[in-house]
Backbone as JSON, one array per atom type, in Angstrom:
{
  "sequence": "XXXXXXXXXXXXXXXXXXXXXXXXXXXXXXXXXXXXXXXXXXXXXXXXXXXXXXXXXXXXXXXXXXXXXXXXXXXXXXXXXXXXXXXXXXXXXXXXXXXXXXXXXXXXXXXXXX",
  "N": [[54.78, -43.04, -52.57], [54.32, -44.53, -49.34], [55.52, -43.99, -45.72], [55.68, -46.61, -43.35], [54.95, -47.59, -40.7], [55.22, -50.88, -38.34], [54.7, -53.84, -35.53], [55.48, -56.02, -33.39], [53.32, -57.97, -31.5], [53.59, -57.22, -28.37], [55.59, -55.32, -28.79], [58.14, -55.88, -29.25], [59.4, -55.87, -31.15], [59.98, -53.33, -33.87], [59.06, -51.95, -36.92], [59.74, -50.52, -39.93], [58.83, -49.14, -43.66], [58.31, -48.31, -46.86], [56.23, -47.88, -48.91], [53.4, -48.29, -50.92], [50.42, -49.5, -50.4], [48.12, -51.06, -51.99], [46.63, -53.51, -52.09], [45.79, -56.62, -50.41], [47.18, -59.85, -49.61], [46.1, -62.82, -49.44], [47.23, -66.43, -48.52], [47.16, -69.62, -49.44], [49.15, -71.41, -49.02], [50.06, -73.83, -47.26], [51.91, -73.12, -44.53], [50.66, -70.3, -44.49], [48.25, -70.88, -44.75], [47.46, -72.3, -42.02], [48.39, -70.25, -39.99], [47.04, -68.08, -40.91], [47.01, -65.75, -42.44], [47.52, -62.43, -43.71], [48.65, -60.31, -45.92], [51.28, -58.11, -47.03], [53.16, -56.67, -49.79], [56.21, -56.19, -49.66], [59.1, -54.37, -50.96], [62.56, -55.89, -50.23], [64.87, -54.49, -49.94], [63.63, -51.97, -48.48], [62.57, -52.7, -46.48], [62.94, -51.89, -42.99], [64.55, -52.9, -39.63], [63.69, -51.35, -36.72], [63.73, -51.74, -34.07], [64.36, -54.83, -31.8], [66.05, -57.16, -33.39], [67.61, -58.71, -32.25], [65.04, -60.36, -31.11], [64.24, -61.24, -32.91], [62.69, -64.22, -34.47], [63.14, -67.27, -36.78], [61.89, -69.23, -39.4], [62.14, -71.7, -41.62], [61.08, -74.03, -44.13], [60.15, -76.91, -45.94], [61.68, -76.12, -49.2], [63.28, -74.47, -48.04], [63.67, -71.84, -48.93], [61.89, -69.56, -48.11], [62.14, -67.47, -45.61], [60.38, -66.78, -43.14], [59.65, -64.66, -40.4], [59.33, -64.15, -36.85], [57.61, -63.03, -33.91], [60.3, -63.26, -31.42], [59.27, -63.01, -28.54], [56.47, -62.89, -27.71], [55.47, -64.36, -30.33], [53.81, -63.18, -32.14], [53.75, -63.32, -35.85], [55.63, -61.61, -38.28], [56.9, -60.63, -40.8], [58.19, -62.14, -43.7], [60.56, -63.56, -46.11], [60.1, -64.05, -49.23], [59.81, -67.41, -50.95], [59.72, -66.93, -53.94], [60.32, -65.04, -54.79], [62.96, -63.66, -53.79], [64.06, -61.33, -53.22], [61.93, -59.55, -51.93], [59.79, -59.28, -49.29], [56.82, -60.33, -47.63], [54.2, -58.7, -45.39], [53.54, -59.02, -42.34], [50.12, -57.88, -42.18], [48.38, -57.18, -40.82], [50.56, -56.25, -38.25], [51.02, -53.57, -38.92], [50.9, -50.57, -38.33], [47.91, -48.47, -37.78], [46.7, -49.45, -39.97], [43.46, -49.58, -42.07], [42.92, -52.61, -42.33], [40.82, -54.22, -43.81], [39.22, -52.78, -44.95], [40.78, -52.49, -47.61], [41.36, -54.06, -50.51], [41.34, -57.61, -51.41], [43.24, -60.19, -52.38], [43.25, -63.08, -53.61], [46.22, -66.16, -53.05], [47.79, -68.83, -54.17], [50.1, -70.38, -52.93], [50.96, -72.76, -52.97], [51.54, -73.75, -55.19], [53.28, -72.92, -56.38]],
  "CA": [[54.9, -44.06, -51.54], [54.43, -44.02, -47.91], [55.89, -44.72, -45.04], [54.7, -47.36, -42.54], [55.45, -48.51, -39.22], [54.54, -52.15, -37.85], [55.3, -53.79, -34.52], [54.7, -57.48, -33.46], [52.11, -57.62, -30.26], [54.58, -57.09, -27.25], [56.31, -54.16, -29.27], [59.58, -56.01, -29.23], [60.3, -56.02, -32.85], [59.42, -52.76, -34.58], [60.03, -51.92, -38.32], [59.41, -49.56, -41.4], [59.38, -49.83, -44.51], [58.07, -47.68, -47.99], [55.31, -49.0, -50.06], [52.08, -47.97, -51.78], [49.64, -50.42, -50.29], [46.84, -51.16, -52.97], [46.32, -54.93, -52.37], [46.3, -57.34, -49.25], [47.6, -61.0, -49.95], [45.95, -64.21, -48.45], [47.88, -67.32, -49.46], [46.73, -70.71, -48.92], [49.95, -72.53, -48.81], [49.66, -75.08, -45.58], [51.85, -72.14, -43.33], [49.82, -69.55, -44.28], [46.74, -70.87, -44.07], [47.58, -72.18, -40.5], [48.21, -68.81, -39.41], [46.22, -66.87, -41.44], [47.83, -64.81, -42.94], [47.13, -61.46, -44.32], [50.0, -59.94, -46.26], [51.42, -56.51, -47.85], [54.52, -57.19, -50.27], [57.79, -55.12, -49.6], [60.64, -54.43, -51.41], [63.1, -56.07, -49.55], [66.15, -53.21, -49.34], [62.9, -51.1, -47.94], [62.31, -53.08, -45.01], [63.87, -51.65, -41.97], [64.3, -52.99, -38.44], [64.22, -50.09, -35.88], [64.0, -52.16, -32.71], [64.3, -55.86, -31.89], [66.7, -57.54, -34.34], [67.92, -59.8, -31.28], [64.3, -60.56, -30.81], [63.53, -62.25, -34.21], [63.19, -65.83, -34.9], [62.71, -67.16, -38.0], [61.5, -70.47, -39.88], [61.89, -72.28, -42.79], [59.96, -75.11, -44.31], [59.81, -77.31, -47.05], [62.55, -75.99, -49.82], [64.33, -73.71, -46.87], [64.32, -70.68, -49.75], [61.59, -68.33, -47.56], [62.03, -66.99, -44.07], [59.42, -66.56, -41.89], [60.11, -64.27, -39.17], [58.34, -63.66, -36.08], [58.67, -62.35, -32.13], [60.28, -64.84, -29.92], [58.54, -63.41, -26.49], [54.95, -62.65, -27.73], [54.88, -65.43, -30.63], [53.51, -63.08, -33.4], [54.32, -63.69, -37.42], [55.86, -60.45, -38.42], [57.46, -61.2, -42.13], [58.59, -63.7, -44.28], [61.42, -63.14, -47.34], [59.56, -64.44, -50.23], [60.4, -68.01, -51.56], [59.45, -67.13, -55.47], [61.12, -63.28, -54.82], [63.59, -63.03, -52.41], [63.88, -59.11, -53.3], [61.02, -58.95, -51.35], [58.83, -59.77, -48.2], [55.38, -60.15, -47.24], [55.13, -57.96, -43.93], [52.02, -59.02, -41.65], [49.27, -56.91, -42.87], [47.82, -56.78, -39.02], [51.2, -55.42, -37.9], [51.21, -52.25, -39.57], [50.24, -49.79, -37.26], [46.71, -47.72, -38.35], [46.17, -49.95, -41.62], [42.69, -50.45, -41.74], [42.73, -53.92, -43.45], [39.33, -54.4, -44.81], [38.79, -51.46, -46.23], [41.8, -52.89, -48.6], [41.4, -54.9, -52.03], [42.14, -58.37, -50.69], [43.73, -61.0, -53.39], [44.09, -64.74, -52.66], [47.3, -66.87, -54.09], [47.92, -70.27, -54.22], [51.95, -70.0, -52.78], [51.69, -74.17, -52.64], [51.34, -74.04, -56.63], [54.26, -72.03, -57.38]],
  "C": [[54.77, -43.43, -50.17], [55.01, -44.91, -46.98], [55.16, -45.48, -44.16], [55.78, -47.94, -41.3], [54.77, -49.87, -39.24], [55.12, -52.52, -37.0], [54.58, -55.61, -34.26], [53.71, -57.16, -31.98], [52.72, -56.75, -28.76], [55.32, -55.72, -27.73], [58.19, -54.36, -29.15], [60.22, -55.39, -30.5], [59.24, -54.54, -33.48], [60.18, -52.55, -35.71], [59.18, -50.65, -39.18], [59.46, -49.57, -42.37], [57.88, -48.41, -45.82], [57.45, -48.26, -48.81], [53.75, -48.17, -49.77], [51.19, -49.16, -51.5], [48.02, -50.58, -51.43], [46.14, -52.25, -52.6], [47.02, -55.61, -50.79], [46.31, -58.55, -50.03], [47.15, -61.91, -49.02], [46.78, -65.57, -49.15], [47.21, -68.71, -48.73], [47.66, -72.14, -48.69], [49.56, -73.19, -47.19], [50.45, -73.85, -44.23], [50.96, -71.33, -43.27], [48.23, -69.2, -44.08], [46.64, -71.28, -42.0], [47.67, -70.98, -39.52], [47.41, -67.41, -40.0], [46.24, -65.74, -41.89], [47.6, -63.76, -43.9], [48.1, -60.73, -44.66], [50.01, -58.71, -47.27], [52.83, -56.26, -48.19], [55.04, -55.77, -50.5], [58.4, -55.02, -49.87], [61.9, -54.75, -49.92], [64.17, -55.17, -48.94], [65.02, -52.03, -48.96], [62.5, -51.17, -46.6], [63.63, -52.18, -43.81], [63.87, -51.95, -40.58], [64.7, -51.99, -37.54], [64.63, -50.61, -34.5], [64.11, -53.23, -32.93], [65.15, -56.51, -32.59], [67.08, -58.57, -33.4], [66.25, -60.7, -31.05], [63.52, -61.86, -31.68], [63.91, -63.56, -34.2], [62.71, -66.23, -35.8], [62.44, -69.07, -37.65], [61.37, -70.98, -40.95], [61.44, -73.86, -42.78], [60.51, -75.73, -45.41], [61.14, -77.17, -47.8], [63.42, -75.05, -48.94], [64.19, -72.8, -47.78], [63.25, -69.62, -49.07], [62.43, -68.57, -46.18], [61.2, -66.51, -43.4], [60.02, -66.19, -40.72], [59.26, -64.27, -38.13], [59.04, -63.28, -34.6], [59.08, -63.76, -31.16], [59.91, -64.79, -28.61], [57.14, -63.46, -27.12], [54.52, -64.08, -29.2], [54.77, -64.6, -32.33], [54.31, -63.05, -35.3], [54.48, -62.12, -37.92], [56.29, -60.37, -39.79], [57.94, -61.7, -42.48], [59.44, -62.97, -45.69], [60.58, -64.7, -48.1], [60.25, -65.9, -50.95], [60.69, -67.87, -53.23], [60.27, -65.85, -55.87], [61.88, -63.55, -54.14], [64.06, -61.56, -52.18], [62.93, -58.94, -52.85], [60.04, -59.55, -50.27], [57.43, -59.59, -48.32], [55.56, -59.79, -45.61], [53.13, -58.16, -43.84], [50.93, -58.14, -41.79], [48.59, -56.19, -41.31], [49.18, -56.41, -37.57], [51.65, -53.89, -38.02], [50.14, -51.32, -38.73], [48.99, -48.89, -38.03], [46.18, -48.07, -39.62], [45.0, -50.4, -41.1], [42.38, -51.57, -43.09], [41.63, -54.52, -44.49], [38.58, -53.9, -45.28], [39.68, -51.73, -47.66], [41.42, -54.0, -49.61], [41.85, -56.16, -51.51], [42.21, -59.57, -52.39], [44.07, -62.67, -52.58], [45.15, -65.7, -53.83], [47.55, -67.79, -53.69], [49.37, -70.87, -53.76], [52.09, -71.41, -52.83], [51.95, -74.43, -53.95], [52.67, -73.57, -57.27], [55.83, -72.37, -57.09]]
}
């Protein structure tokens, strides 16, 4: 495994977190297609916030069982605790500092089906 940084645009909220990236995640539920969402699933006790923690604002939808986080000055979608997992997040794939994304295996999932 490796480690990884990610940061939302503004650099309020930075984080870290341990994971073997193989596979990016598009989902087409109705949030994530609205934002577009490109995703890279985290064990949740791996995530770590280094900065920001006052900064985060979250959002739930629908059955309230994810969390959608993001920055409350700059706006951006930073990660979401999994409604189908909650042991684990999807962490913005275009926050992760030096990932280049489309060089990556990309997978699409149906999150309104499940």
């Amino acid at each position: 495994m490796r480690r990884h940084t990610a940061s939302c645009h503004c650099g309020a909220i930075r984080f870290a977190f341990d994971v073997q990236i193989d596979e990016v995640v598009i989902c087409k539920c109705s949030l994530c297609a609205k934002r577009h969402a490109v995703m890279v699933g985290v064990p949740r006790d791996s995530l770590q916030i280094l900065e920001g923690h006052s900064a985060l604002s979250s959002y739930r939808w629908n059955t309230g069982q994810a969390c959608h986080y993001f920055c409350s000055t700059c706006g951006i979608y930073t990660f979401h605790q999994r409604r189908i997992d909650p042991a684990m997040y999807s962490v913005n794939a275009f926050c992760i500092d030096g990932l280049d994304v489309p060089a990556i295996p990309l997978r699409h999932v149906d999150g309104s089906r499940r």
